[in-house]
C-alpha positions in Angstrom: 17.6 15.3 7.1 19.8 14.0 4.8 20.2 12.6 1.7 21.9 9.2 0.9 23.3 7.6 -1.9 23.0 4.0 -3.1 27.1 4.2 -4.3 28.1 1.9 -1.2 31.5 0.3 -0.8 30.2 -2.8 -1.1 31.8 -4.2 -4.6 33.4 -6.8 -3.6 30.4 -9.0 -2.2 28.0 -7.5 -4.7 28.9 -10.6 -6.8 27.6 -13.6 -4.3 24.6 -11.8 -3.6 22.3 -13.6 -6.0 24.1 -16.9 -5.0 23.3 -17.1 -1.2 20.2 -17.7 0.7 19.8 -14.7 2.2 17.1 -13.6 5.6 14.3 -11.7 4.2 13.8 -7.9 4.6 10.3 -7.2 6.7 7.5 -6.2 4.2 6.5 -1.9 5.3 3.8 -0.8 7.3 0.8 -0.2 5.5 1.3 3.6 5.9 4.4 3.6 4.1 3.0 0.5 1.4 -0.5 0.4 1.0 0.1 -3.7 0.0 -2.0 -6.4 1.8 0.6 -9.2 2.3 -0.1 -12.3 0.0 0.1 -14.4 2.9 -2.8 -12.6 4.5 -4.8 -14.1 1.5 -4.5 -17.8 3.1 -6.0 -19.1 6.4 -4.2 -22.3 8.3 -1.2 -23.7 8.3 1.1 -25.9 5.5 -1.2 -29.1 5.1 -4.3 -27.6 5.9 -4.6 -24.5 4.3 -7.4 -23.0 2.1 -8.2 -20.0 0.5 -9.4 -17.2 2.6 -9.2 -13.8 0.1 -9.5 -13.6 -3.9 -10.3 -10.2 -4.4 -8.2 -7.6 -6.3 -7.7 -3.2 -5.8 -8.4 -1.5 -8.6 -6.5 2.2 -8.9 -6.5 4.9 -11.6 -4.2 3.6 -14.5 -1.9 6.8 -13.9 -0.7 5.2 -10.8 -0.6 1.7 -11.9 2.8 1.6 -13.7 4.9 3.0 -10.3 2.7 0.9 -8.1 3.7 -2.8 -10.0 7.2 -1.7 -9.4 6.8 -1.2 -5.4 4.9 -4.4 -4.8 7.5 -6.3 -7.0 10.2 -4.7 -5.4 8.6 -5.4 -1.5 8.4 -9.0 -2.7 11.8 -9.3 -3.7 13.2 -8.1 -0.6 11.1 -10.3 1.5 12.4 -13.4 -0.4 15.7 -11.8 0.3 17.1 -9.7 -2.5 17.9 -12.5 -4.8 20.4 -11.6 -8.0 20.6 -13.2 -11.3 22.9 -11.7 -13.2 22.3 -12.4 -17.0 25.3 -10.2 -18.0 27.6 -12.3 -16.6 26.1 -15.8 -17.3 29.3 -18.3 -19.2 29.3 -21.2 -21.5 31.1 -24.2 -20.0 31.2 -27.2 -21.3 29.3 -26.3 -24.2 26.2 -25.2 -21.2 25.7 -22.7 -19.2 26.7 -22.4 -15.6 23.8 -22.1 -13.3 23.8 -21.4 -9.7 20.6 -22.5 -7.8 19.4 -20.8 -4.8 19.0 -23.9 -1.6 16.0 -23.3 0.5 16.0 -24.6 3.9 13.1 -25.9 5.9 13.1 -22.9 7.7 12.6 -20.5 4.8 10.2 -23.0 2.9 8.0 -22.4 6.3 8.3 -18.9 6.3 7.5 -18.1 2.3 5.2 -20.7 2.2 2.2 -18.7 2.9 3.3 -15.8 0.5 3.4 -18.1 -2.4 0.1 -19.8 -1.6 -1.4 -16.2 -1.4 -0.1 -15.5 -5.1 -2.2 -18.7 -6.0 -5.4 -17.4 -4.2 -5.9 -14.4 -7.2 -6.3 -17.3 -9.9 -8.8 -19.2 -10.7 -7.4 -22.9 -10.1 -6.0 -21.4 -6.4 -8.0 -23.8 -4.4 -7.2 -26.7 -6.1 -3.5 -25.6 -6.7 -3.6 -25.2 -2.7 -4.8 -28.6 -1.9 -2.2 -30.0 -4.2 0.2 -28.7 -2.6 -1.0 -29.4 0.9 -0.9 -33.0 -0.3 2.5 -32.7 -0.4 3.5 -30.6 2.6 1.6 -33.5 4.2 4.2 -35.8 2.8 7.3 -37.4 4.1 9.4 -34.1 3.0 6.9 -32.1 5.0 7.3 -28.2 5.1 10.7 -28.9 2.8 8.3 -30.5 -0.3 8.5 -28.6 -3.2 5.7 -26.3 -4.9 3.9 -29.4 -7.3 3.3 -26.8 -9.8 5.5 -23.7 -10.7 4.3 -20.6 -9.5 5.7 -17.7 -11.9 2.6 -16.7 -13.6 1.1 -16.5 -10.5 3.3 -14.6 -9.1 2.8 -11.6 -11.8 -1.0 -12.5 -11.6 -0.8 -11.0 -7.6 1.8 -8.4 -8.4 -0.9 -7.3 -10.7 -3.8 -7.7 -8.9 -2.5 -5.9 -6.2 -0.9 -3.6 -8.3 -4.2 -2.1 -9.1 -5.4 -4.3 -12.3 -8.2 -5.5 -10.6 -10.6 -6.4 -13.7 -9.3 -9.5 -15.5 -10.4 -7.3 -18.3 -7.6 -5.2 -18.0 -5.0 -8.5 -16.9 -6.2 -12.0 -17.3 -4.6 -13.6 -14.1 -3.8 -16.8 -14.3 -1.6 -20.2 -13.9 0.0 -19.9 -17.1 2.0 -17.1 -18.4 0.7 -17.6 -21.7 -3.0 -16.9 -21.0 -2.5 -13.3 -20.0 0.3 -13.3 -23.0 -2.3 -13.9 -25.9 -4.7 -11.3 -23.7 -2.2 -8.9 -24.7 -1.5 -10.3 -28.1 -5.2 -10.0 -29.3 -5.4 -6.7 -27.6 -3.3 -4.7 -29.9 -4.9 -6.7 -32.7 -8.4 -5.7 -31.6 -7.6 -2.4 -30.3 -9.2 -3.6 -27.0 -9.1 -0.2 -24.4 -9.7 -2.0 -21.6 -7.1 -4.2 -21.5 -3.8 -3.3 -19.9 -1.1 -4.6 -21.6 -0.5 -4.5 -25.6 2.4 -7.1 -26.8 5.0 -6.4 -28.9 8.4 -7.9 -30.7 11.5 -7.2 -28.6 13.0 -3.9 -29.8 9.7 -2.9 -31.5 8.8 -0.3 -28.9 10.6 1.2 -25.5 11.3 -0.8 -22.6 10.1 1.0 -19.2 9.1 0.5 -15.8 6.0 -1.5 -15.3 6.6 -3.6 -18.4 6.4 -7.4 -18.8 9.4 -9.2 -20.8 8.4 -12.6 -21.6 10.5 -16.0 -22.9 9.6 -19.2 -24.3 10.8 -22.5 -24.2 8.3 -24.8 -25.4 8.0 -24.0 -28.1 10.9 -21.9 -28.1 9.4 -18.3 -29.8 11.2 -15.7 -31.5 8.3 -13.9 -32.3 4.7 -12.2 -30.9 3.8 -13.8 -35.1 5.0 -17.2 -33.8 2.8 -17.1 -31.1 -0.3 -16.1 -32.6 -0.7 -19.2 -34.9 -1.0 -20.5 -31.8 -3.4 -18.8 -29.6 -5.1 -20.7 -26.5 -2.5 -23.3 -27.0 -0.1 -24.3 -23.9 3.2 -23.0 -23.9 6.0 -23.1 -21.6 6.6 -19.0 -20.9 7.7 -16.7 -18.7 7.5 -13.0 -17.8 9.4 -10.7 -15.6 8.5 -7.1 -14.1 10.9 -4.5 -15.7 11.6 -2.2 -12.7 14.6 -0.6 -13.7 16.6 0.7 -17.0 20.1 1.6 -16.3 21.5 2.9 -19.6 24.5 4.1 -17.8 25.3 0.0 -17.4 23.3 -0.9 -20.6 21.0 -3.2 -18.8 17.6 -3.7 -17.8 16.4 -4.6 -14.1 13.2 -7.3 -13.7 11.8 -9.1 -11.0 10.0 -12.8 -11.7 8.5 -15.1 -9.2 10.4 -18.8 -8.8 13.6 -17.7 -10.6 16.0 -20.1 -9.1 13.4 -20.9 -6.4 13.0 -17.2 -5.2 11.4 -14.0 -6.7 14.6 -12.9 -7.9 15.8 -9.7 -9.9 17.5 -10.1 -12.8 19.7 -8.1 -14.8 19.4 -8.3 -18.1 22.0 -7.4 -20.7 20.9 -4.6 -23.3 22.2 -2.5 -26.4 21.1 0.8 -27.4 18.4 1.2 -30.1 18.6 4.5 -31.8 15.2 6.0 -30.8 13.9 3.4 -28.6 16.2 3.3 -25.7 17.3 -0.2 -24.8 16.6 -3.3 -26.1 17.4 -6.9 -24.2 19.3 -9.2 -25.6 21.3 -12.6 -24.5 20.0 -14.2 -21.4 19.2 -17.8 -20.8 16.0 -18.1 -22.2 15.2 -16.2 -25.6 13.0 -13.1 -25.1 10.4 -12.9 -27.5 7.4 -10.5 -26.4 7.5 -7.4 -24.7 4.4 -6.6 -23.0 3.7 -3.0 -23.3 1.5 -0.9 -20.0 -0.8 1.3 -21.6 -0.9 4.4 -19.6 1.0 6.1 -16.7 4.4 8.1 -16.8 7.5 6.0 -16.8 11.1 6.9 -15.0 13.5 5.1 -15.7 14.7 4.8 -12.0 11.4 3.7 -10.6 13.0 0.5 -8.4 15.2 3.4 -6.8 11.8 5.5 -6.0 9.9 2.4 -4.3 9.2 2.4 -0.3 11.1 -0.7 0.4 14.7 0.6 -1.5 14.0 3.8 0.4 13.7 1.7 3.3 16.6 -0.2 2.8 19.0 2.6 2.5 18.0 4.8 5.3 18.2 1.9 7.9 21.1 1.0 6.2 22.8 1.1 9.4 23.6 -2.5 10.8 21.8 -4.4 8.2 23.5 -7.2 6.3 26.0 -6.2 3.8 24.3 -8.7 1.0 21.3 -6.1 1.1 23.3 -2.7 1.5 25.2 -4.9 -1.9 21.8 -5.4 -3.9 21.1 -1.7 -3.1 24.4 -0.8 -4.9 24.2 -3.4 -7.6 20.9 -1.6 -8.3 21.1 2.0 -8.2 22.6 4.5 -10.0 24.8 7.4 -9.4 22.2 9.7 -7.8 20.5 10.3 -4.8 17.2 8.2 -4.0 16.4 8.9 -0.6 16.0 11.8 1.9 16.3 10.6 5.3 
């Protein structure tokens, strides 16, 4: 046995990593991830397929907040450990630079069943799914894009397989929004059974199984802002915190179709005396932070999931873009015994 450190040599291609298209690392055995693949939620192939499996787990709420960060995490390394680093995002030109992650025919055939099986836990999945085989029966074929983003869906799976398996505890839908003002009447009802309880940025700590959420039409600065407007569309967006690193003053989350991927972002932060960090900057203005009722929190809960673990014991001959996510991630310490 040994243990092994995430502190790799790897610096100087740590930066591309969230740039390139990169192969996917193999979703775990169910013995070591208790996660039925989203693509085992679809029968048939691009053009012709349907719906096969809607239903959700439900676990105790203690283990909810470590499990949402191991099926996010999972996700992201299937899609290939894709970066966006918000601490380093420059003006030019009076906008900001943005690098867009390509994807080829071949990975749009191999994530294509994945992302149909994040549709399959909503309620307009079916109809999202012939959509979309509409198009993948088009002259672009297997390379058409998704007709309708798939964020929210995204966090809708990671939750219902994350154990939130009542929409009274997460609404899961097509729209951020919806499970947004679930959240949002919540705390103003005192509802118990819902899951999440919303909150201004910097109102209350940031942790592990959290949901920061933007807006950009309208543009929000505030959980007040949105509440005039309850049940109203709205352009948002929520990621799965899965890290804070106080060490780098940043916090770690993981969002479905960020630049065409589920990505993990870092996500430049200050102190807040008593609260721990809060986020600032970024592309998109953060105004709601989604609070998990429920469930001890460690801050280096992406370091403690199945598939990082994974990552750095096989560490031997995989690609140096993964063994570089591993060491943008991690901290000093150990996170494996292997």
């Amino acid at each position: 046995m040994k243990t092994v450190l995430l502190g790799f040599a790897l610096a100087a291609v740590s930066a591309a990593v969230g740039f390139a298209q990169q192969a996917g690392f193999d979703r775990l055995p169910s013995d070591a991830l208790d996660v039925v693949p989203p693509s085992a939620r679809v029968d048939g192939m691009p053009g012709r397929m349907t719906v096969a499996r809607t239903s959700c787990r439900s676990v105790p709420i203690a283990e909810v907040r470590q499990r949402i960060v191991d099926v996010a995490a999972q996700e992201w390394g299937f899609f290939g450990f894709s970066l966006v680093d918000q601490t380093q995002e420059v003006e030019q030109s009076g906008r900001r630079r943005r690098r867009w992650r390509r994807t080829s025919s071949e990975e749009a055939g191999r994530v294509a069943g994945s992302i149909a099986g994040y549709w399959t836990v909503t309620p307009e999945g079916s109809w999202i799914l012939d959509a979309q085989n509409d198009s993948w029966n088009g002259s672009n074929g297997i390379a058409a894009r998704w007709r309708y983003p798939w964020s929210a869906a995204f966090i809708s799976w990671v939750m219902c397989e994350g154990g939130l398996g009542d929409t009274g505890q997460f609404r899961r839908a097509v729209a951020h929004h919806s499970y947004i003002d679930q959240a949002i009447r919540a705390r103003a009802a005192a509802v118990p059974t819902a899951a999440f309880t919303a909150h201004d940025i910097g109102e209350t700590e940031v942790a592990p199984g959290d949901l920061l959420c933007s807006a950009r039409r309208p543009a929000y600065h505030s959980i007040a802002e949105r509440r005039r407007q309850l049940g109203e569309g709205a352009r948002t967006h929520c990621d799965v915190v899965v890290r804070i690193d106080a060490v780098r003053h940043r916090i770690l989350a993981i969002g479905g179709n960020v630049r065409g991927s589920v990505s993990l972002k870092l996500i430049p932060a200050v102190d807040e005396p008593g609260l721990g960090l809060r986020p600032v900057g970024g592309r998109r203005r953060l105004f709601a932070h989604l609070k998990l009722r429920g469930g001890g929190a460690v801050a280096d809960a992406l370091d403690r999931t199945p598939t990082m673990q994974a990552l750095v014991c096989g560490s031997v001959g995989q690609p140096a873009a993964w063994l570089a996510a591993a060491n943008l991630v991690a901290a000093d310490a150990p996170v494996a015994s292997c």
